[in-house]
KESE-57760 format. One line per field, with one value per residue (C-alpha): residue number from 1; residue in one letter; y negated, x negated, z negated. Coordinates in nm, 3 decimals. Layout:
<vozas>
num	NUM / ...
residu	A / ...
c2	Y / ...
c1	X / ...
c3	Z / ...
</vozas>
This chain:
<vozas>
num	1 / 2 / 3 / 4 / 5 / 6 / 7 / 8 / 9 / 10 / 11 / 12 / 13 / 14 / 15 / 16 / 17 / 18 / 19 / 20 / 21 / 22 / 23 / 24 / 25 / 26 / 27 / 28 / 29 / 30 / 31 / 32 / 33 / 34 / 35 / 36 / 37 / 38 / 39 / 40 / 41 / 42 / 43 / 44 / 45 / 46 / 47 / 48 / 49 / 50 / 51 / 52 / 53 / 54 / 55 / 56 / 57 / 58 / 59 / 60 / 61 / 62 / 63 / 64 / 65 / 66 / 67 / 68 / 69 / 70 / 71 / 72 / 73 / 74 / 75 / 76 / 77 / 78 / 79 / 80 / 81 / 82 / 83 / 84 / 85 / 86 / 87 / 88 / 89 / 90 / 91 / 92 / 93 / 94 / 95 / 96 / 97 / 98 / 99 / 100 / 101 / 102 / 103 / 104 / 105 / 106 / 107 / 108 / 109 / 110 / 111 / 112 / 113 / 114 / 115 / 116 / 117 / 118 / 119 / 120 / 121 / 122 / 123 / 124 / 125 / 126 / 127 / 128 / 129 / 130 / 131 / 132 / 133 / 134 / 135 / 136 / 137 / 138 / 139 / 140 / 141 / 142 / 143 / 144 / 145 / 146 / 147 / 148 / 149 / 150 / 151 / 152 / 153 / 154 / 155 / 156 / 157 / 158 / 159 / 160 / 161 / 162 / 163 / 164 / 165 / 166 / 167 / 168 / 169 / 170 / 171 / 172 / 173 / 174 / 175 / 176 / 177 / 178 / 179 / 180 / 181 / 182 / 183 / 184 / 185 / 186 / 187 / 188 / 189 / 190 / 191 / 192 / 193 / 194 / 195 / 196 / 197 / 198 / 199 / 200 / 201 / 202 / 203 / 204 / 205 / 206 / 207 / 208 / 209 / 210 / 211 / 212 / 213 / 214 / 215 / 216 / 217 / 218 / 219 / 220 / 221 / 222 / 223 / 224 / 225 / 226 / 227 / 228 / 229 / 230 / 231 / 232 / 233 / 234 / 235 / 236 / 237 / 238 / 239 / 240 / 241 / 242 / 243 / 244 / 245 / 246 / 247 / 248 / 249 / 250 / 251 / 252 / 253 / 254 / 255 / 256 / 257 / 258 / 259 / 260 / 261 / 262 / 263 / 264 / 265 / 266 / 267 / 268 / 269 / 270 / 271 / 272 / 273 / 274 / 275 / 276 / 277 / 278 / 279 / 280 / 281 / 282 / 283 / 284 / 285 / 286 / 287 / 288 / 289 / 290 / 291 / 292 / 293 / 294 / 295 / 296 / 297 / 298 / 299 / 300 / 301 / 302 / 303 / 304 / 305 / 306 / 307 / 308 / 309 / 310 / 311 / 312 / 313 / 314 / 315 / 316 / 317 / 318 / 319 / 320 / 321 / 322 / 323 / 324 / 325 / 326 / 327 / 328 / 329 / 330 / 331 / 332 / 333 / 334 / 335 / 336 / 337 / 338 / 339 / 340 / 341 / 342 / 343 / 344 / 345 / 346 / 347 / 348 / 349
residu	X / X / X / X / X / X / X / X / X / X / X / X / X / X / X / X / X / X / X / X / X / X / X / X / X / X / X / X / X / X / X / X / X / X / X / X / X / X / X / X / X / X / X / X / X / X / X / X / X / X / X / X / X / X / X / X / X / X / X / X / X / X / X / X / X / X / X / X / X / X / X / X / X / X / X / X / X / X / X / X / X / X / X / X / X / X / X / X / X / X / X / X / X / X / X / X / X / X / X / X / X / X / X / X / X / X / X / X / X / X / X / X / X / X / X / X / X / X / X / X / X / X / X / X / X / X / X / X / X / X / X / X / X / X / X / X / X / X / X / X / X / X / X / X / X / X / X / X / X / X / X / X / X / X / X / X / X / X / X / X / X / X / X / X / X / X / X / X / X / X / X / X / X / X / X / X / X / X / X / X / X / X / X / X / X / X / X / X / X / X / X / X / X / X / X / X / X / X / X / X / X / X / X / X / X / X / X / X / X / X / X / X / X / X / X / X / X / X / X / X / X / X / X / X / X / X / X / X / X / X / X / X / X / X / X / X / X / X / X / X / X / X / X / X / X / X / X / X / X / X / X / X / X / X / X / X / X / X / X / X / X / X / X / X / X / X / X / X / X / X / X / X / X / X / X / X / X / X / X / X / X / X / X / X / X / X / X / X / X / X / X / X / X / X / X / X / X / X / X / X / X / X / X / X / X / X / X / X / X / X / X / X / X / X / X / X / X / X / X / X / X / X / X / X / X / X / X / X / X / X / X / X / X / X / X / X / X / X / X / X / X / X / X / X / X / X / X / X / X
c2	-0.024 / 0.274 / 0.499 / 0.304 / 0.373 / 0.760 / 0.791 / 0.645 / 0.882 / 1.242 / 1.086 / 1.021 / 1.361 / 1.496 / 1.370 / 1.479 / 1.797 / 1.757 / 1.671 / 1.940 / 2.213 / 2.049 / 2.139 / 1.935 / 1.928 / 1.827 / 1.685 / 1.371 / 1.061 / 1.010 / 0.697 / 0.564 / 0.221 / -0.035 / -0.327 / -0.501 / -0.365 / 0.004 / 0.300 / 0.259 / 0.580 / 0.639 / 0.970 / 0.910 / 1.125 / 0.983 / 0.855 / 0.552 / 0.661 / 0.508 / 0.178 / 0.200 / 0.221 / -0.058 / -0.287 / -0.185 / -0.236 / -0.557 / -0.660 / -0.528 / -0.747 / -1.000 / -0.987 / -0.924 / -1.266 / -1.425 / -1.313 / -1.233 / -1.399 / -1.392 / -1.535 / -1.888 / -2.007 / -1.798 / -1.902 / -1.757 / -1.841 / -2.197 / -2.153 / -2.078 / -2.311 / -2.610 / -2.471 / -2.782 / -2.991 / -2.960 / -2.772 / -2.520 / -2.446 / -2.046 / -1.850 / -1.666 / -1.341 / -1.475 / -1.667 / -1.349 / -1.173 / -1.417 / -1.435 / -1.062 / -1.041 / -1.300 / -1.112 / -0.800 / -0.986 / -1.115 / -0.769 / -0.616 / -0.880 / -1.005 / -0.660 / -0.696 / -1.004 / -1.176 / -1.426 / -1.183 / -1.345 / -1.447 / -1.143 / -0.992 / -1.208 / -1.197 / -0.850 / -0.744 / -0.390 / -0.281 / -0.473 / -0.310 / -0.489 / -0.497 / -0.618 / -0.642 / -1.015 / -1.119 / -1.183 / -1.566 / -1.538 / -1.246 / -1.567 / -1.830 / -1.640 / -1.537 / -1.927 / -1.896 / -1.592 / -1.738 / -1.608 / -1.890 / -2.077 / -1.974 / -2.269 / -2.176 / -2.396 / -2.245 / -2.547 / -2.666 / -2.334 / -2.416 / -2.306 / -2.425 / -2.333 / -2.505 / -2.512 / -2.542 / -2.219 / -2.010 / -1.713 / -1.513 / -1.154 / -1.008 / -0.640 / -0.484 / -0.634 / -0.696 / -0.351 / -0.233 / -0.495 / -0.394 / -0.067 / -0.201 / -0.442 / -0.132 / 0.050 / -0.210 / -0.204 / 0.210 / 0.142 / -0.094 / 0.068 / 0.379 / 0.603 / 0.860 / 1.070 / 0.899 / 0.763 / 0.518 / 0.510 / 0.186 / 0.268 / 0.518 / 0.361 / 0.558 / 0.514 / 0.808 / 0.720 / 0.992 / 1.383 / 1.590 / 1.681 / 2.038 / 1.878 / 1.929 / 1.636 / 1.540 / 1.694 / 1.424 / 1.511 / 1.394 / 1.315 / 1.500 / 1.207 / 1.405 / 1.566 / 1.453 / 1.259 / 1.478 / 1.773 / 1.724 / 1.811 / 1.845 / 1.751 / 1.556 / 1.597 / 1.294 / 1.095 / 0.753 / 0.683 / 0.509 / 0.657 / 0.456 / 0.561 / 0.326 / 0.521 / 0.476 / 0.695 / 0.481 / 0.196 / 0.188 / 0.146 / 0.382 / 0.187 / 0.419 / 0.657 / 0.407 / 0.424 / 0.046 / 0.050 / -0.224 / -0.249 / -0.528 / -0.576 / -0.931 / -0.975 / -0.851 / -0.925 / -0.569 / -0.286 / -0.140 / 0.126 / 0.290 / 0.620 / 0.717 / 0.813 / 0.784 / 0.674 / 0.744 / 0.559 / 0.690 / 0.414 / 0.304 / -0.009 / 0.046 / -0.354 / -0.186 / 0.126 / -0.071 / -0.346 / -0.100 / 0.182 / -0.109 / -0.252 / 0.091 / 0.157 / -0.103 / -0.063 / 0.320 / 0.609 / 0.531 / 0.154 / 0.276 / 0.546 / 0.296 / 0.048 / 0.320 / 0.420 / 0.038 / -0.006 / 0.168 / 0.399 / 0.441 / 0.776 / 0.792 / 1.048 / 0.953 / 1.140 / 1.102 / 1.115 / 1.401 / 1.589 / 1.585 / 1.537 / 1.352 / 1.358 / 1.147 / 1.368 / 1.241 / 1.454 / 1.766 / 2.019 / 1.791 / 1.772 / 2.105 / 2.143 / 2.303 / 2.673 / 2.662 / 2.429 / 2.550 / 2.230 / 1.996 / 2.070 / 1.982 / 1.825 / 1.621 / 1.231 / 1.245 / 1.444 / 1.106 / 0.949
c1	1.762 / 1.975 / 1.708 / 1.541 / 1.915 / 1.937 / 1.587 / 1.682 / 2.009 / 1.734 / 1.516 / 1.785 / 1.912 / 1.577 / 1.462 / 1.804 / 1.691 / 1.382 / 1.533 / 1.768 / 1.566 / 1.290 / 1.247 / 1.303 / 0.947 / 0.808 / 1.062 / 0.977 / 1.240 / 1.264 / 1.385 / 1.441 / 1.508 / 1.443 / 1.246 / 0.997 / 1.164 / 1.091 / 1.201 / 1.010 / 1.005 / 0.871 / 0.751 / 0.757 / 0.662 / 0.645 / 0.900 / 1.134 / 1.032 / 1.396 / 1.352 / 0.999 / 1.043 / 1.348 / 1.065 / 0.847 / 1.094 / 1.157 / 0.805 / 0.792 / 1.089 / 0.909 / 0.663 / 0.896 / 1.051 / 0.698 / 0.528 / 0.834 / 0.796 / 1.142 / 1.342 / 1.327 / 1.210 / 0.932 / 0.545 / 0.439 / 0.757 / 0.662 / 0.358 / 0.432 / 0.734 / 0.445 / 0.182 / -0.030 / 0.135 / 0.081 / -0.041 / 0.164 / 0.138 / 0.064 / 0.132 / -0.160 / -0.007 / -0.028 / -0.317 / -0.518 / -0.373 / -0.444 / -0.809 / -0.826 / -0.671 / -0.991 / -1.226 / -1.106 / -1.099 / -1.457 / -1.523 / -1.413 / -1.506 / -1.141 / -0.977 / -0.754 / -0.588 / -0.285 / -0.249 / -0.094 / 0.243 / 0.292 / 0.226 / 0.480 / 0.730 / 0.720 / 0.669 / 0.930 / 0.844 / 1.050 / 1.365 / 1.617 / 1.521 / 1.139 / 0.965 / 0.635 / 0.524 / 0.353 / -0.029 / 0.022 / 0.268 / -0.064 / -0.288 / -0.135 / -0.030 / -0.384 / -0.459 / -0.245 / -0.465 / -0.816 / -0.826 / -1.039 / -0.697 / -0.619 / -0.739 / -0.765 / -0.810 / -0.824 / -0.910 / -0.568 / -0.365 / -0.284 / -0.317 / -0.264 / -0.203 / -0.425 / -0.182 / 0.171 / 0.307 / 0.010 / 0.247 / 0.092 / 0.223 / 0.141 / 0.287 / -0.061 / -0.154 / 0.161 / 0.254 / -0.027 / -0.105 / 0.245 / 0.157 / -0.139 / 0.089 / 0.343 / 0.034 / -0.042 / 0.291 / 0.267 / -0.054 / 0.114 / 0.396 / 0.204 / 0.257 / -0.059 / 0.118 / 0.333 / 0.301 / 0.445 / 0.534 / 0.561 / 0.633 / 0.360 / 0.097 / 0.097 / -0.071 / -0.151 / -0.205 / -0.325 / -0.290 / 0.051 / 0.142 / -0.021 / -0.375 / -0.350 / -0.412 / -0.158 / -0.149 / -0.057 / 0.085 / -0.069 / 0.183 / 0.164 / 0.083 / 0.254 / 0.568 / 0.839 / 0.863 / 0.821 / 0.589 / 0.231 / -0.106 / -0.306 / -0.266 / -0.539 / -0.587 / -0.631 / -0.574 / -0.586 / -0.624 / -0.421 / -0.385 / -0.250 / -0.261 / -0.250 / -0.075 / 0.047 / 0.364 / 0.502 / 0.717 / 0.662 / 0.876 / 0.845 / 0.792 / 0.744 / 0.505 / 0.331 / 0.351 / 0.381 / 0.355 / 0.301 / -0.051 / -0.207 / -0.577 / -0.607 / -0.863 / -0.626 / -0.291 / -0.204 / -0.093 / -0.416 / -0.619 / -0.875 / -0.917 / -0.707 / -0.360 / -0.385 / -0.647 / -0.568 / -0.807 / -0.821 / -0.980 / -0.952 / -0.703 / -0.425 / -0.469 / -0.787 / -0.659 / -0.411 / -0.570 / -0.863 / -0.656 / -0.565 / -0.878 / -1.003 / -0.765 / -0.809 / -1.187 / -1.169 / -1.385 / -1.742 / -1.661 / -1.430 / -1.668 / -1.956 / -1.708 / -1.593 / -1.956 / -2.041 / -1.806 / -1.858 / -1.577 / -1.380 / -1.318 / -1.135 / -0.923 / -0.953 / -0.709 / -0.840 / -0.656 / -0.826 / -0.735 / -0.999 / -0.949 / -1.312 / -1.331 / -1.603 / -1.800 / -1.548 / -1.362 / -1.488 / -1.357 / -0.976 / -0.857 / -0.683 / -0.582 / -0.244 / -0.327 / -0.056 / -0.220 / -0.423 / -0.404 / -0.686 / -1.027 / -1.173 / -1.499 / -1.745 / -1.730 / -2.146 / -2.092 / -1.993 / -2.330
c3	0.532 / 0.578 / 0.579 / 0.255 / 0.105 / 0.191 / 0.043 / -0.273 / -0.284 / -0.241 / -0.490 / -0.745 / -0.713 / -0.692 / -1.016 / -1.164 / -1.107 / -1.238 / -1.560 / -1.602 / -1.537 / -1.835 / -2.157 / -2.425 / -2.550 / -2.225 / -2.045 / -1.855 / -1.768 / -1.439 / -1.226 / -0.907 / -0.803 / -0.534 / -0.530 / -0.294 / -0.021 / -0.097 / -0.347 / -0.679 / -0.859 / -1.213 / -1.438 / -1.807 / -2.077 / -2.436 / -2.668 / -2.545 / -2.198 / -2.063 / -2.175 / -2.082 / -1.693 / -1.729 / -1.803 / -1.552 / -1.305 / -1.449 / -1.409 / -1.065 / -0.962 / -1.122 / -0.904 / -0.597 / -0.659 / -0.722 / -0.410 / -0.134 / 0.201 / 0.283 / -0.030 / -0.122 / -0.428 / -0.454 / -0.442 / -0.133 / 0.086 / -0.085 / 0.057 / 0.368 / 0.429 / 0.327 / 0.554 / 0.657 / 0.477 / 0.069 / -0.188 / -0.393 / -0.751 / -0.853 / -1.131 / -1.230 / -1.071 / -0.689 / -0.736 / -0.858 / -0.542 / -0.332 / -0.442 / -0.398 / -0.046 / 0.088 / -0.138 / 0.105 / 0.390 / 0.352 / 0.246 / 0.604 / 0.785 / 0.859 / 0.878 / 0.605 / 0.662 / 0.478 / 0.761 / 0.979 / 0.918 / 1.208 / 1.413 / 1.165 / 1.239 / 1.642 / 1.644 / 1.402 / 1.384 / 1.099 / 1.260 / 1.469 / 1.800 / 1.767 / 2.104 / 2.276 / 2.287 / 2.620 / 2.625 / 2.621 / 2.309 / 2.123 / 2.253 / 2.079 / 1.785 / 1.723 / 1.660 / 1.328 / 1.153 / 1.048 / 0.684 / 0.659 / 0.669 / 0.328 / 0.091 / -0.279 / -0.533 / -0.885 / -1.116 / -1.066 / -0.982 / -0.651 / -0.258 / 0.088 / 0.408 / 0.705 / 0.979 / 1.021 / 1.135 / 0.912 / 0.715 / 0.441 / 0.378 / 0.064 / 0.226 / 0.256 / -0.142 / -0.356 / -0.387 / -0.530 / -0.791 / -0.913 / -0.979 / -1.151 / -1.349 / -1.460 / -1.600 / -1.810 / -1.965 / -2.015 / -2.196 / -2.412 / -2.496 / -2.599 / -2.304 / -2.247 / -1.933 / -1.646 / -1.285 / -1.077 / -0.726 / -0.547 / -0.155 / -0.124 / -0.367 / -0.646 / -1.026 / -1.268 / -1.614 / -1.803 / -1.708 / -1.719 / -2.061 / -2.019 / -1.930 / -1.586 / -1.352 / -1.122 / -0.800 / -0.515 / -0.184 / 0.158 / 0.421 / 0.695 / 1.005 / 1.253 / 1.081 / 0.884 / 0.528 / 0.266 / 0.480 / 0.331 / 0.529 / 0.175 / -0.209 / -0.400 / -0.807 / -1.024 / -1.335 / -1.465 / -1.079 / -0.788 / -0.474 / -0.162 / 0.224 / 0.538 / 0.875 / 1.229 / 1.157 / 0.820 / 1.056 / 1.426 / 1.750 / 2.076 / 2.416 / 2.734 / 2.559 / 2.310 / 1.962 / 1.839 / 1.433 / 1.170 / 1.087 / 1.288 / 1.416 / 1.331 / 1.590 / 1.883 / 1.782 / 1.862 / 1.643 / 1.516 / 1.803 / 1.579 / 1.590 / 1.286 / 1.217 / 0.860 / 0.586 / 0.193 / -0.079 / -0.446 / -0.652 / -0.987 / -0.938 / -0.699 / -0.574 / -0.461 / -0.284 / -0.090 / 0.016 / 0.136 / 0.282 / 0.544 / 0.630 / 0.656 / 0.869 / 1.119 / 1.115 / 1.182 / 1.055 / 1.112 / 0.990 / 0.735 / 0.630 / 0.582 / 0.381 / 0.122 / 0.101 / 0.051 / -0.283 / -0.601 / -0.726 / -0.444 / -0.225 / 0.104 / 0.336 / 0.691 / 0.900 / 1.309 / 1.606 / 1.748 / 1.417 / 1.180 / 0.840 / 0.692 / 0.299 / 0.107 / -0.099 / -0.464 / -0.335 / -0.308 / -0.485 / -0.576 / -0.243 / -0.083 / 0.252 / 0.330 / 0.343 / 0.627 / 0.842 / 1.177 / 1.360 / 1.190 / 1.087 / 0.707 / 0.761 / 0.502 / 0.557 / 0.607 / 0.921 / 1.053 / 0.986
</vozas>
């Protein structure tokens, strides 16, 4: 959280900056806050562009108190708290996200996986004492993360949980429907040139006021936040990337981060560090930038290839960089990088 906190500070201050040194004819309103756990920044241009973002943020909180596993009183703690014992009642927000998360998970052929709760929760990767659980503890857990577990029943607006000890986390989702939801309110409100942020998946609605698309940075999987390997361009597109480096522990001289292979229990072993979707929703992007993730680039690769729309930047271990042919000619690699090699996604096939 202290981390979360200091990033918040350099992005307040950043976009301070960013501010003063505008013009008045083009000058953007800038924002930071937090929400969902992460640093939700915002870049309006248009008229009421302040009040704008305060009801973005508003919605996105919204949603935060809708779809949280850890607060009470929201539907998915609900949800989880009742597991094998009763249906819950949904809003139309978390039942739509639900139905989207087994859509992906069908899609990947369990990949993504909400169910990974549990695995969450005895891990505790993001905590300050995160540990390795034993092999009996992976077996046992593994028990709890059937997608198939996940009973939807949209007549009557309601869900349930199979087993008693089944946990749904949204992390992998929720975020990007939000960004989804704040567009929506943009469009609304008028707004032809702004993008959100939400922990890494970003939205662009529009182009920049000069006609230019927005040029998006591509953290660097091996170097510090902020140092980017490549920049893609875009507009009215979300962008959202999956890595190994985002929240992990160190154990001897294994990296232990917080995406999970639902079929092993473990941290994900593909061969990727990172994977970054650009599609046209950002509920898409994120949900896919994880299962593509865990699948790794030649499953990955054929997934992307599978779904109309969507382009993909698979970062591998042995440091390639695999675009999908979208993106030829909009992504640029750092002209100072020597270590990885820029190679066409079909190579792989």
């Amino acid at each position: 959280m202290n981390k979360l906190i200091s990033l918040f500070l350099l992005l307040l201050l950043s976009t301070a900056l960013l501010v003063s040194c505008a013009s008045n004819f083009d000058r953007p309103y800038d924002s930071a806050d937090l929400a969902m756990g992460t640093v939700i920044t915002q870049k309006i241009y248009g008229k009421n562009a302040k009040q704008v973002a305060r009801e973005a943020i508003t919605r996105v909180k919204q949603l935060e108190s809708l779809m949280t596993v850890y607060t009470p009183g929201g539907e998915i703690h609900k949800l989880n708290t009742l597991a094998g014992q009763a249906k819950v009642k949904l809003s139309p927000e978390s039942m739509y996200v639900l139905k989207k998360s087994l859509e992906y998970a069908t899609l990947s052929n369990g990949a993504f996986n909400v169910m990974v709760g549990p695995l969450s929760k005895r891990w505790r990767v993001t905590s300050e004492n995160p540990s390795v659980p034993t092999p009996a503890e992976i077996k046992k857990l593994l028990t709890l993360i059937d997608y198939k577990g996940l009973k939807l029943y949209e007549k009557e607006s309601s869900a349930k949980l199979a087993m008693k000890g089944q946990i749904v986390d949204l992390g992998g989702i929720a975020k990007g429907f939000a960004g989804d939801e704040v567009i929506k309110i943009y469009k609304e409100k008028g707004i032809k040139s702004a993008f959100i942020n939400v922990g890494g998946n970003i939205v662009a609605l529009g182009y920049k006021p000069d006609g230019t698309s927005w040029n998006i940075g591509i953290q660097h999987p091996r170097e510090k936040n902020g140092t980017y390997i490549g920049t893609v361009r875009l507009a009215n597109k979300a962008i959202a990337t999956s890595g190994d480096y985002e929240r992990f522990f160190m154990k001897g001289n294994k990296r232990y981060h917080h995406i999970f292979d639902p079929k092993t229990g473990y941290p994900s072993e593909s061969d990727l560090m990172s994977v970054t979707i650009i599609a046209d929703q950002a509920i898409d992007a994120d949900a896919l930038s994880t299962a593509t993730f865990v699948l790794g680039l030649k499953k990955g690769l054929r997934l992307i290839d599978s779904i109309k729309g969507i382009n993909a930047i698979f970062i591998t271990g042995d440091k390639k960089i695999y675009i999908t042919e979208g993106l030829t000619g909009s992504f640029a690699l750092n002209a100072n990088e020597k270590e990885f090699e820029l190679l066409n996604g079909k190579t792989t096939q």
